[in-house]
C-alpha positions, 0 to 999 in steps of 0.5 A: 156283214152276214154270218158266213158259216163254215161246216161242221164236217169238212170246214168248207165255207157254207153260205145261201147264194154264192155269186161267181162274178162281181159285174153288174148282174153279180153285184145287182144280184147279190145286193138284193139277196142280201138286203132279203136276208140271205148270206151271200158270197160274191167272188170277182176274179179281177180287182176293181176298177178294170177296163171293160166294154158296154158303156151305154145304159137304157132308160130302161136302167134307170128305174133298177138304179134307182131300186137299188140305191145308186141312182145318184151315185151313177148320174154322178159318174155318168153322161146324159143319153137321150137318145140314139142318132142313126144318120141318114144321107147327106151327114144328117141325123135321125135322132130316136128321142126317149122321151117320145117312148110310148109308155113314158119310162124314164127320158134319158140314160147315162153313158158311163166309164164300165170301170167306175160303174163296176166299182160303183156297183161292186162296192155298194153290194158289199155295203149291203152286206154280201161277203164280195172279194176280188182277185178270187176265182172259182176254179171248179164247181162240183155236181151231186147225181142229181146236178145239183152243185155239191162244191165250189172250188176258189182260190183267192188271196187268202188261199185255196177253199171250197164253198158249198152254197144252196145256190150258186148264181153265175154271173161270170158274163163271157166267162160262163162258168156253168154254162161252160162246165156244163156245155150249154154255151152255143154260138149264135149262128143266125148273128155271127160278128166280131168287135174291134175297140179303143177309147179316143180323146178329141172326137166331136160331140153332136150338137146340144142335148143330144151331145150325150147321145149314142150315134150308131154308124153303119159301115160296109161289113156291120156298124160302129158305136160312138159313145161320148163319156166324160172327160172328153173320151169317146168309146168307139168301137166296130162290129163286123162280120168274122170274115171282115176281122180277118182283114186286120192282120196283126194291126188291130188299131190299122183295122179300127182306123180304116174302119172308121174312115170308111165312113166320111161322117165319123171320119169327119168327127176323128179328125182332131182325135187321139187315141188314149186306150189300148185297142181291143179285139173279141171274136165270137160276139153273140152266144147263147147257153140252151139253159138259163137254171138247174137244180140249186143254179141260175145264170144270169147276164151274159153267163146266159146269153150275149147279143151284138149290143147295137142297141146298148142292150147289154148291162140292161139286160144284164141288171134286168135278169140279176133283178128278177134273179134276185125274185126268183131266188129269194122265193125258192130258197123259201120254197125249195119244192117250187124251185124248177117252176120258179126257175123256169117262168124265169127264163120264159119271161126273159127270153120273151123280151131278148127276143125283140132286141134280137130281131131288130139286131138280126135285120138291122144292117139289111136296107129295109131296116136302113130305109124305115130307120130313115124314115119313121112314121108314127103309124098306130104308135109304131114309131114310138113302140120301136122307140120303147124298145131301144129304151129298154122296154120289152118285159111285160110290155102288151102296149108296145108289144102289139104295135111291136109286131105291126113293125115287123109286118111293115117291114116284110112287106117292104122287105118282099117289095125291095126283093120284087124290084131286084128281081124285075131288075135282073129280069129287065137285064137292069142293074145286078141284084143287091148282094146285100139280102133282106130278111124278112 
């Protein structure tokens, strides 16, 4: 374990890194800090293992397991993804196959139980040789004059004490621990949704090798994720618009269930199911803070920013930020005058590629998007570009990039085209208007 030193001065606990969070971006952090050399404290205010959302992995994941070391240990907790299902008419599917990526990343992912992932993770860090101590919690954090974290309050099993790191890395995910204190948190007003979710038991599995796969359903008020995990359990779960969730009253398993049956395909797979979780709901999906670093702090995973997951992106994302985090912190603790620039090609870099996941989120419930997932066409390689983004490739991608925006014009064009025949509908005094508006 790293030498942890108290303070000559006032007996606070002094370390390089103090990590608050022990999820996936905490532990993926931390574990690559300490192997650079550096002390580095991780607090995780709950106990491993604990229920948590976000199962689906990207192959785009595969290569950051591997780095680390866990790459094994995951394919042994894990289901094989590989691909995502989007059905079309007539309960037949559209299967995006990874392995038709364009630039070859890895052919699958896993689908894993976040509690046994977490742990996983946690536990791994830990062997790695940061201090990581559970059913801790950060219960404020000081700035100097220059907004610099000067002390970090926790209070944990063995009591209340303060920590003062060199940089503090909030990994704390809806928590925000900075990004709140500070007031950075923002919501996502252009994707405003709500999630309603539970585990279920006896649901039927899609044919093959795509028996691992993510389907992703659509339903009137958003989508629904069907994720198959082992021992037979399914995380299911619906994202709606806030003013749908209001329907579900006090019966959130009533709302989960009706959803569901809206859709005669999932309702189709239910039917010999049971569910074997507690039915969760959060409001509020989608956030972002205005800052992902300042002076001696850095944000990371969904202390920064959390998308609606339609396309698994999240522990991604999150391990994708904690990995370059990870860069960026070893090379400004050596170079402490380099921090601010540092920091900030950082948060360029990741805001480039959340981008894409967000347009795509942003238009995928709008027919146009409906229709070309419908109907792919491998057109310059877009096919497979939009193929590489729901794998996870979007960071330093110029060959799917490009091909990338060549989609976005085909679907303003279709856009703009279905918006011109409703309009010459309406003036034909034909069919009224879809209330359903695309964005182009």
């Amino acid at each position: 374990m790293n030498d942890v030193r108290n303070s000559a001065t006032d007996g606070a606990v002094a370390c390089d890194v103090l990590v608050a969070g022990g999820g996936p971006a905490g532990s993926a952090v931390g574990t690559l800090l300490a192997r650079a050399g550096w002390n580095v404290v991780m607090l995780e205010k709950s106990e491993h293992p604990r229920f948590h959302i976000g199962e689906s992995l990207l192959p785009m994941n595969m290569p950051i397991l591997e780095r680390l070391g866990v790459l094994d240990k995951v394919r042994a907790i894990g289901v094989e993804k590989r691909g995502a299902d989007f059905p079309t008419e007539g309960g037949n599917y559209n299967v995006f196959h990874f392995d038709r990526a364009l630039r070859g990343s890895s052919r699958y992912a896993f689908q894993v139980k976040r509690e046994e992932f977490d742990q996983l993770l946690f536990e791994h860090a830990r062997e790695a040789g940061v201090d990581a101590r559970e059913l801790t919690r950060v219960t404020r954090v000081a700035f100097d004059a220059a907004g610099r974290p000067s002390s970090v309050d926790a209070t944990g099993p063995e009591g209340d004490y303060v920590l003062r790191p060199r940089l503090l890395i909030d990994a704390t995910g809806r928590d925000t621990l900075v990004g709140g204190a500070l007031k950075l948190k923002r919501r996502n007003r252009q994707h405003q949704s709500a999630a309603v979710f539970s585990h279920f038991r006896g649901v039927s599995r899609r044919p093959g090798e795509d028996a691992g796969n993510i389907t992703i359903y659509r339903h009137a008020h958003g989508w629904m994720w069907f994720i198959p995990l082992r021992e037979d359990v399914m995380s299911i779960g619906a994202v709606c618009s806030p003013e749908y969730l209001k329907e579900r009253g006090g019966d959130s398993e009533g709302f989960l269930m009706r959803t569901i049956h809206s859709v005669p395909e999932a309702a189709e797979r239910m039917a010999a199911s049971e569910r074997c979780a507690d039915v969760h709901a959060t409001g509020n999906y989608a956030y972002e803070c205005t800052r992902m670093h300042g002076p001696g702090w850095l944000l990371v995973g969904d202390a920064y920013a959390f998308v609606d997951p339609m396309f698994s992106s999240g522990v991604f994302l999150a391990m994708h930020s904690a990995e370059q985090a990870a860069h960026a912190a070893d090379a400004a603790l050596r170079e402490p005058a380099r921090e601010a620039a540092i920091f900030g090609a950082l948060q360029k870099s990741f805001d480039a590629g959340l981008d894409e996941f967000k347009w795509f989120i942003y238009r995928f419930t709008t027919p146009t998007m409906k229709h070309l997932f419908a109907n792919p066409r491998d057109f310059l390689g877009v096919e497979r570009a939009v193929v590489s983004m729901l794998a996870g490739d979007v960071f330093d991608a110029r060959p799917v990039l490009w091909r990338l925006r060549i989609f976005r014009v085909i679907y303003m064009l279709a856009a703009l085209g279905s918006l011109r025949d409703r309009v010459f509908g309406w003036l034909r005094g034909g069919a009224a208007v879809d209330r359903v508006q695309d964005t182009p």
